[in-house]
Gaussian input, Z-matrix of N, CA and C with variables (Angstrom, degrees):
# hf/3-21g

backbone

0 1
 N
 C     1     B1
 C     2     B2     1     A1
 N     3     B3     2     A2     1     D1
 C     4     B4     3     A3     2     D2
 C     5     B5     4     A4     3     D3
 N     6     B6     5     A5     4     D4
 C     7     B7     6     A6     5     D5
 C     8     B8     7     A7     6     D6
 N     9     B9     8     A8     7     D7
 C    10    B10     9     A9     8     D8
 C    11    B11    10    A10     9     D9
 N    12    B12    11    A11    10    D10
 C    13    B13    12    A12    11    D11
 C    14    B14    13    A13    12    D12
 N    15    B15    14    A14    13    D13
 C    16    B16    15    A15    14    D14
 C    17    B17    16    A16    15    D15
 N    18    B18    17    A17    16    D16
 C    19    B19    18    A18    17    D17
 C    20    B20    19    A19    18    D18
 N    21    B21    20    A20    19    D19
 C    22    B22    21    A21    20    D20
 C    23    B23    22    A22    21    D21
 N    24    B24    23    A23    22    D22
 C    25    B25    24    A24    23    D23
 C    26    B26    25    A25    24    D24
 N    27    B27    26    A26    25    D25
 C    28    B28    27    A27    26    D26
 C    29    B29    28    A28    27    D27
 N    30    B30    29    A29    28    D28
 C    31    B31    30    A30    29    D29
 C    32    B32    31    A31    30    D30
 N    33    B33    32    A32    31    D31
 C    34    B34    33    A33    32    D32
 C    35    B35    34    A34    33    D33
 N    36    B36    35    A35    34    D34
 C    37    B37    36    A36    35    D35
 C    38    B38    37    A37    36    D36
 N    39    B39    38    A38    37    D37
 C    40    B40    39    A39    38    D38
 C    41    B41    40    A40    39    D39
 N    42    B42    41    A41    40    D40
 C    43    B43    42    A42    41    D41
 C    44    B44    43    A43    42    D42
 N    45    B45    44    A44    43    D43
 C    46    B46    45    A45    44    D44
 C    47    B47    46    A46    45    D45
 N    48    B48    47    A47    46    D46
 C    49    B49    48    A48    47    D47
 C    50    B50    49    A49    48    D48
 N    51    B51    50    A50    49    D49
 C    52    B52    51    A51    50    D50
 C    53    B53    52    A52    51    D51
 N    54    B54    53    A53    52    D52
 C    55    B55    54    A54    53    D53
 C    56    B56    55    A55    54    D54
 N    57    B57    56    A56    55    D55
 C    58    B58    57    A57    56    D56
 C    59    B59    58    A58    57    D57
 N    60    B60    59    A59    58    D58
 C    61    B61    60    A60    59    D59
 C    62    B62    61    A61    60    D60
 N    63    B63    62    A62    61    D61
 C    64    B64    63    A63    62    D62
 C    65    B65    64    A64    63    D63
 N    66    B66    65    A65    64    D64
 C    67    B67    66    A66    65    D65
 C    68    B68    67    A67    66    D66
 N    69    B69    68    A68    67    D67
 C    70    B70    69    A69    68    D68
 C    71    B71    70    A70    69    D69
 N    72    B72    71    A71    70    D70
 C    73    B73    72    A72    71    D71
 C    74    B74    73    A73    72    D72
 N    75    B75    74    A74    73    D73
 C    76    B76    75    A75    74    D74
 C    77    B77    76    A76    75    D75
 N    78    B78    77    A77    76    D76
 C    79    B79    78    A78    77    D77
 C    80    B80    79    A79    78    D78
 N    81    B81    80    A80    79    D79
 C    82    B82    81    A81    80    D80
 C    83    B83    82    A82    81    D81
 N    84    B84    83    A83    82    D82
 C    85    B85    84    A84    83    D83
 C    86    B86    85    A85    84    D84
 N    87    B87    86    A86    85    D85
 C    88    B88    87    A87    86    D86
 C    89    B89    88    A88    87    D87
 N    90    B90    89    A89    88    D88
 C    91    B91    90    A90    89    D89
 C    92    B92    91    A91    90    D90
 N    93    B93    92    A92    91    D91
 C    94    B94    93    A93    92    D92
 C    95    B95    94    A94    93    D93
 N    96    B96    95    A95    94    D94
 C    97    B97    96    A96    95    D95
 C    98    B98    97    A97    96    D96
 N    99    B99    98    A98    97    D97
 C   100   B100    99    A99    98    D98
 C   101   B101   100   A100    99    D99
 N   102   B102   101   A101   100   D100
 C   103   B103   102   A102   101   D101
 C   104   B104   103   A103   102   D102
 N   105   B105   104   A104   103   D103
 C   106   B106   105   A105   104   D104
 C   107   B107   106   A106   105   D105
 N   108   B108   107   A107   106   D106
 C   109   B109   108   A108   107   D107
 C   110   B110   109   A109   108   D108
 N   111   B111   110   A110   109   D109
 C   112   B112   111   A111   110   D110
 C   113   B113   112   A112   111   D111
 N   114   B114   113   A113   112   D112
 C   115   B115   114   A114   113   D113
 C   116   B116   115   A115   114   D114
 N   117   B117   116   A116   115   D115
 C   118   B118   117   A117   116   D116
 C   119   B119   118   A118   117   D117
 N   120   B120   119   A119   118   D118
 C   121   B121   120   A120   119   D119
 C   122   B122   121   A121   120   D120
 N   123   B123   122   A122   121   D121
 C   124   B124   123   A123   122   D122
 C   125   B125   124   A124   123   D123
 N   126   B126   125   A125   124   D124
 C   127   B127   126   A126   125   D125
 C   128   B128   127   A127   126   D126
 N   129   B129   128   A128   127   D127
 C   130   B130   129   A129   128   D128
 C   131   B131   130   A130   129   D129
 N   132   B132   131   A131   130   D130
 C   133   B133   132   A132   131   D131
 C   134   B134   133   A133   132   D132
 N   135   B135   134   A134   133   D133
 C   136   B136   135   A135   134   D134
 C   137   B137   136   A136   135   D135
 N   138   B138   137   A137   136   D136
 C   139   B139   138   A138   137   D137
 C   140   B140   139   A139   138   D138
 N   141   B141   140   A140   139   D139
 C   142   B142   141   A141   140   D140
 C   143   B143   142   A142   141   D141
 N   144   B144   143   A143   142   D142
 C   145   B145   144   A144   143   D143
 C   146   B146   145   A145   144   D144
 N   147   B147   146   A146   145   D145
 C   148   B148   147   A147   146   D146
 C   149   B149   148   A148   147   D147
 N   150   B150   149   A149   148   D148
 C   151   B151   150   A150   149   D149
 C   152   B152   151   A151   150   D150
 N   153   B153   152   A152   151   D151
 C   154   B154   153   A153   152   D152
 C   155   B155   154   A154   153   D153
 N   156   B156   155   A155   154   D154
 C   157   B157   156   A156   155   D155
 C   158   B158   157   A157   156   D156

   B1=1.4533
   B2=1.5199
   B3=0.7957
   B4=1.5452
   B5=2.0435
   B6=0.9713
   B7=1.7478
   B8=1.5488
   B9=1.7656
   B10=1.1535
   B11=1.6772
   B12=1.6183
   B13=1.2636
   B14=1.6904
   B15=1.2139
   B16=1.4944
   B17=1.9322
   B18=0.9782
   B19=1.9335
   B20=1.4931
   B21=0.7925
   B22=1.7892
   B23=1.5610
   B24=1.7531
   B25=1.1573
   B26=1.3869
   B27=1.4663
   B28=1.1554
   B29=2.1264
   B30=0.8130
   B31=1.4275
   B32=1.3682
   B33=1.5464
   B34=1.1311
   B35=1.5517
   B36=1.3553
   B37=1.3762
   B38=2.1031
   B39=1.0880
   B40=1.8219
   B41=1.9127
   B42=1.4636
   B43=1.6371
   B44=1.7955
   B45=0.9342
   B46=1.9103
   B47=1.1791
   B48=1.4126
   B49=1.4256
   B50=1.5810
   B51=2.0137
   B52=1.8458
   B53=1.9678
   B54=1.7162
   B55=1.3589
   B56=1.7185
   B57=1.7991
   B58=1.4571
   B59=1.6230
   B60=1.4279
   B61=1.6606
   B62=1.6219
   B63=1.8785
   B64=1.2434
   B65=1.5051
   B66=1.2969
   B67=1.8746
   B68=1.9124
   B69=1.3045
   B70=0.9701
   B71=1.2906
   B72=1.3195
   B73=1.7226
   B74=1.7312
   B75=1.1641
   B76=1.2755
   B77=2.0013
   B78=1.3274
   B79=1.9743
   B80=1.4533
   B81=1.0607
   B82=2.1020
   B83=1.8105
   B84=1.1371
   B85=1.6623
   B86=1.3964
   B87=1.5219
   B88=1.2113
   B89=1.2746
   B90=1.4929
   B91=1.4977
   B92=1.1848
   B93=1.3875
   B94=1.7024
   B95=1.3152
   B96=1.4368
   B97=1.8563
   B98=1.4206
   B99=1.2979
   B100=1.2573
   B101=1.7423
   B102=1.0633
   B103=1.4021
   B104=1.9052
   B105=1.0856
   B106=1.7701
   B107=1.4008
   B108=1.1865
   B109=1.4389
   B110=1.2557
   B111=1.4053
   B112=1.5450
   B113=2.2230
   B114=1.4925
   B115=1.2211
   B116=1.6174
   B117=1.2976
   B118=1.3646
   B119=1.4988
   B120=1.3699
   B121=1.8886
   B122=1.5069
   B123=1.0356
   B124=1.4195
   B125=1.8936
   B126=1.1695
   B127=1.7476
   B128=1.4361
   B129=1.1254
   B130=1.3874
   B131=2.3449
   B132=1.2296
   B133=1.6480
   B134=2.3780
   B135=0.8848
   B136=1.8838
   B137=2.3174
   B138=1.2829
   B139=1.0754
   B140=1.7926
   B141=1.1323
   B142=1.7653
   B143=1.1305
   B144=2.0978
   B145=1.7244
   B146=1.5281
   B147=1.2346
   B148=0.8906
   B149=1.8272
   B150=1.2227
   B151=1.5733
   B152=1.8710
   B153=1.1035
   B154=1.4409
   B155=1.3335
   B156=1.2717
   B157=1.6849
   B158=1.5805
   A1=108.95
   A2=116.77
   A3=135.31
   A4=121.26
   A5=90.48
   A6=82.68
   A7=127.05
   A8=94.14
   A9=104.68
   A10=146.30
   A11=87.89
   A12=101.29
   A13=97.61
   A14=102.80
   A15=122.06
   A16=93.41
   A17=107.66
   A18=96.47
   A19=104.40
   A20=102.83
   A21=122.84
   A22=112.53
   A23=120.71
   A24=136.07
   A25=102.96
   A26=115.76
   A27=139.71
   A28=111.30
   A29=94.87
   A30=114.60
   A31=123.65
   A32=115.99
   A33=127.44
   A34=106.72
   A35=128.28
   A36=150.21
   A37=85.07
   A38=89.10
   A39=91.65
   A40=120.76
   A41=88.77
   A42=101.91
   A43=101.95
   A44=99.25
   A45=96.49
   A46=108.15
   A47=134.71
   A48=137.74
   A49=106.33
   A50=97.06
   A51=88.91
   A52=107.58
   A53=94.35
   A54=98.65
   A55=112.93
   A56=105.56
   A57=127.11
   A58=95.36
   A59=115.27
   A60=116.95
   A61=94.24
   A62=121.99
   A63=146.83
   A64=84.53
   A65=108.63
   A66=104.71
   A67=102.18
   A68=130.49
   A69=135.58
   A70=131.95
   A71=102.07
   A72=136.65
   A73=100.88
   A74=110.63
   A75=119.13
   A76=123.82
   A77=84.43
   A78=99.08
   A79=104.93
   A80=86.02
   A81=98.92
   A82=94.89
   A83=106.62
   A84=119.40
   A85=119.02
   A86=111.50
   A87=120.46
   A88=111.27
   A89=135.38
   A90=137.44
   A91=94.29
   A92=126.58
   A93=133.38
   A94=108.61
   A95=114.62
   A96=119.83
   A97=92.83
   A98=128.93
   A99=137.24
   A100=118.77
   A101=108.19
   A102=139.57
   A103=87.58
   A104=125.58
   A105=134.24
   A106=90.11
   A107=130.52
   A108=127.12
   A109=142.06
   A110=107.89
   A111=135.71
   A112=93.70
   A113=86.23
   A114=88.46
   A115=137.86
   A116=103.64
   A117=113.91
   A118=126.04
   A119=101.99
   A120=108.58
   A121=109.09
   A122=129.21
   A123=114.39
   A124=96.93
   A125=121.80
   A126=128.77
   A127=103.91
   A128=118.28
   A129=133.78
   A130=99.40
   A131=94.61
   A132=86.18
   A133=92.66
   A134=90.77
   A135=81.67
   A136=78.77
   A137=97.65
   A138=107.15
   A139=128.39
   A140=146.08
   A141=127.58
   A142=84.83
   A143=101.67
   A144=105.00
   A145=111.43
   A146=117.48
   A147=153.05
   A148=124.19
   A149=120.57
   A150=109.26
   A151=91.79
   A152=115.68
   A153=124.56
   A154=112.31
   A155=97.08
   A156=97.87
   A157=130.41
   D1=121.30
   D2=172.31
   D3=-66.40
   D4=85.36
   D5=177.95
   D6=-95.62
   D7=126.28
   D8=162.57
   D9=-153.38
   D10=45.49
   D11=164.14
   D12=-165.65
   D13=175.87
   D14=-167.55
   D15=-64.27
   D16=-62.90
   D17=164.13
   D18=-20.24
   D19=-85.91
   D20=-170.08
   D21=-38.98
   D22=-23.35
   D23=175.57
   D24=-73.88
   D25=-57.45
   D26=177.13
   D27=-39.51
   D28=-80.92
   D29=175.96
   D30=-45.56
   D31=-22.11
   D32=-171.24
   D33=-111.89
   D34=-10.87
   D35=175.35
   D36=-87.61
   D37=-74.57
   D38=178.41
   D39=-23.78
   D40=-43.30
   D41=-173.22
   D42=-82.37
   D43=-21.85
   D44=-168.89
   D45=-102.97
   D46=-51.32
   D47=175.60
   D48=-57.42
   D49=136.39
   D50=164.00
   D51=-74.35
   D52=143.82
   D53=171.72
   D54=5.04
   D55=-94.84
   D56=-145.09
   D57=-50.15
   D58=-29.26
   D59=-162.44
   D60=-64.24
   D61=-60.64
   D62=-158.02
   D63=-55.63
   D64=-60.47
   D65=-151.34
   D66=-68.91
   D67=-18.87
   D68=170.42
   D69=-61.34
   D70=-56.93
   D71=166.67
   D72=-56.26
   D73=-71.77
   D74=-175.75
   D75=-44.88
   D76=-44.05
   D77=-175.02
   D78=-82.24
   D79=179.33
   D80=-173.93
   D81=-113.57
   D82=-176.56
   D83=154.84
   D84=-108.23
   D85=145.46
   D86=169.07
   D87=68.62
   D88=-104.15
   D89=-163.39
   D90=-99.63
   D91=-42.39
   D92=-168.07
   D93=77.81
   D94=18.00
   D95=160.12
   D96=-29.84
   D97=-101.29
   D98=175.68
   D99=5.09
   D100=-63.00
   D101=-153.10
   D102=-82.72
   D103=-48.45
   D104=173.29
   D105=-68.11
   D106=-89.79
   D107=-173.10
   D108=-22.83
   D109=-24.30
   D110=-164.53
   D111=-100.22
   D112=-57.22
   D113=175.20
   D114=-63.58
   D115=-46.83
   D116=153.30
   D117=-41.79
   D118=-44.35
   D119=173.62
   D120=-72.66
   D121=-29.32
   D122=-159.57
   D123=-107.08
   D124=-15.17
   D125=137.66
   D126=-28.17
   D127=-67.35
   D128=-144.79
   D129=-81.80
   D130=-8.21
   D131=-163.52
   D132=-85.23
   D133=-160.68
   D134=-168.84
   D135=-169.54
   D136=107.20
   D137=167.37
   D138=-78.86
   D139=108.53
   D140=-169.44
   D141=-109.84
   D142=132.86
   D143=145.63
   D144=-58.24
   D145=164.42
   D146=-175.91
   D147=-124.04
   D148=62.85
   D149=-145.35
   D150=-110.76
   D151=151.78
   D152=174.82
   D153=28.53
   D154=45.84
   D155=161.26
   D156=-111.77

């Protein structure tokens, strides 16, 4: 599998971890304010290659 984006991080953690590890790792606590916040910000970042420069 070829990764290249945080999906792709996601999904590939999904395939290798047993369940209880993934669903642990993966979830927040409580409301998951945290867990939205974190996510929402890193939505928001915009990565550029950088090639032969």
């Amino acid at each position: 599998m070829r990764i290249a984006s945080l999906a792709d991080y996601r999904e590939a953690a999904r395939r290798r971890l047993p369940p209880f590890l993934f669903e642990y790792v993966d979830g927040g606590s409580y409301a998951e304010a945290t867990l939205r916040r974190n996510t929402h910000d890193l939505a928001d970042l915009e990565l550029r290659q950088r090639i032969l420069r």
